[in-house]
N, C-alpha and C positions, 0 to 999 in steps of 0.2 A: 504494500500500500504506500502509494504517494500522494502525502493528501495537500492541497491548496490553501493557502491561507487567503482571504478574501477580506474586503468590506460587506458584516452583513448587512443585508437589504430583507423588507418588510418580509420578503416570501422568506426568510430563513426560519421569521418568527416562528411558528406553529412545531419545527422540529428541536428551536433551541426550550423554546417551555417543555416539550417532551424529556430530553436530558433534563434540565433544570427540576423539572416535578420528582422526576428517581432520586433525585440526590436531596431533597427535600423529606422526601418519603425514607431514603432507608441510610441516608451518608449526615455526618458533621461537620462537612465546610461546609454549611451554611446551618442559619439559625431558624432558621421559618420554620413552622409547623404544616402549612396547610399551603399547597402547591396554588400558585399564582397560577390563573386563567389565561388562554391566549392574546385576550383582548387584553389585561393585566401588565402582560411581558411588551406585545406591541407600544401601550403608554409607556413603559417602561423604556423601552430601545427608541423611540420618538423623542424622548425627552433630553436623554443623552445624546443623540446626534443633532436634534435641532441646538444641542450648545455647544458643538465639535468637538464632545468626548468620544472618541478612537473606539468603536467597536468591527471584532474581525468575530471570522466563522472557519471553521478547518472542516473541508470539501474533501470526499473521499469517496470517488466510484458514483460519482454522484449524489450520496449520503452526506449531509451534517455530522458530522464524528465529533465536532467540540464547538465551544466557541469561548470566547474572550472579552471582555475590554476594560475601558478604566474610566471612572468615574468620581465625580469630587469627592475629595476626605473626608469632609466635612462642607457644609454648606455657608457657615460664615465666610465674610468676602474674605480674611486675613487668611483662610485658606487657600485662595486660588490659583495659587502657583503648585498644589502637590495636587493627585491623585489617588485614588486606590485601584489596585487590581482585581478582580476575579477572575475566570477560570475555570469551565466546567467541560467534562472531555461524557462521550456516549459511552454506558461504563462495560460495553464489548472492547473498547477500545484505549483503554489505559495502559500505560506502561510504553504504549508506540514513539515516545518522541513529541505527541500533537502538542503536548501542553508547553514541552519547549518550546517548538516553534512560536505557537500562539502567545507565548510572554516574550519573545523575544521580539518577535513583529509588533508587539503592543510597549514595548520598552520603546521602540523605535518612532512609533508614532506619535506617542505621548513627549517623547524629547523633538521630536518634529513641531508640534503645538507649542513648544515651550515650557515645557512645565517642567517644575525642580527636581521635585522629588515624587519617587512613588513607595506608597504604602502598602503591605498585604497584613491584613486580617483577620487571621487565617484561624477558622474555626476546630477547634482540639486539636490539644497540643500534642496527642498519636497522633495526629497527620503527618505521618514523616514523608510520603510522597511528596508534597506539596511544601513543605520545609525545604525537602532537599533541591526540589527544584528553582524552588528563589535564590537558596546559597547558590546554586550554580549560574543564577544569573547575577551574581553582583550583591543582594540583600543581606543584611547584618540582622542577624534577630537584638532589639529593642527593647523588648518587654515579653512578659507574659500575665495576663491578664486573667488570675485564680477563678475558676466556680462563677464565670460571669452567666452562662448558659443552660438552661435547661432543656435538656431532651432523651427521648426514649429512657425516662426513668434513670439519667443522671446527671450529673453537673460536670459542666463542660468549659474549659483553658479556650481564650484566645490568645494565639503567638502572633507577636505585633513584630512585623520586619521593614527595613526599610530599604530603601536604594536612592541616590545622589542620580538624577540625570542631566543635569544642567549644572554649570557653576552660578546660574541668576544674578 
């Protein structure tokens, strides 16, 4: 498999909430309980590109196999120069490579836009997949943020990492 990294567009939506609902439903990078609706994720991906936050899609045999992008830190204006990451791969498909590629095209874009620094948030601190692959791209873990989370009946670590993309 050689899968494409692209700018998603609207049609991508309906396959990225599919990924997105599994990892909501049975995974802890993320915190949501209750998987976002298609029309949910489209507001969502509208909202980030009409402010030209960097969203990609990893294309594979014609399948959505992941997707990426980065989005404000925080929404106070003193924030506007960082981002955060996310990161979601189809979970037939992990361990391939795609989530490299997809932060590293997404490191790229977001330093294209200007912006300083990027953040990952990175829900349970067992995520060592997702740990390991920020260290490989440049990110220094930060912090770790104790028992801020709950789910599937336990309390759950955010690992806060960071990375320098601009000197600003």
């Amino acid at each position: 498999m050689n899968p494409t990294i692209r700018p998603t567009t609207s049609d991508d939506i309906p396959a990225i909430q599919a990924i997105y609902a599994h990892h909501v439903m049975h995974g802890t990078g993320t915190f949501e309980l209750d998987p976002p609706s298609v029309a949910a994720m489209q507001s969502r991906f509208l909202e980030l590109s009409g402010r030209d936050y960097p969203s990609l899609t990893a294309e594979a045999d014609g399948e959505v196999v992941g997707y990426g992008y980065a989005g404000p830190f925080r929404e106070r204006r003193a924030y506007r120069h960082t981002v955060e990451d996310s990161i979601y791969l189809h979970p037939d498909k992990r361990g391939l490579g795609i989530g490299s590629l997809l932060l590293q095209q997404l490191i790229e874009a977001s330093t294209a836009r200007d912006f300083t620094q990027m953040v990952a948030l990175i829900g349970d601190s067992g995520n060592r997949a997702s740990v390991a692959l920020h260290a490989k791209w440049g990110f220094e873990t930060t912090g770790t943020l104790r028992d801020v989370g709950f789910k599937f009946d336990r309390w759950l670590d955010v690992v806060i990492m960071q990375r320098r993309l601009t000197h600003g």
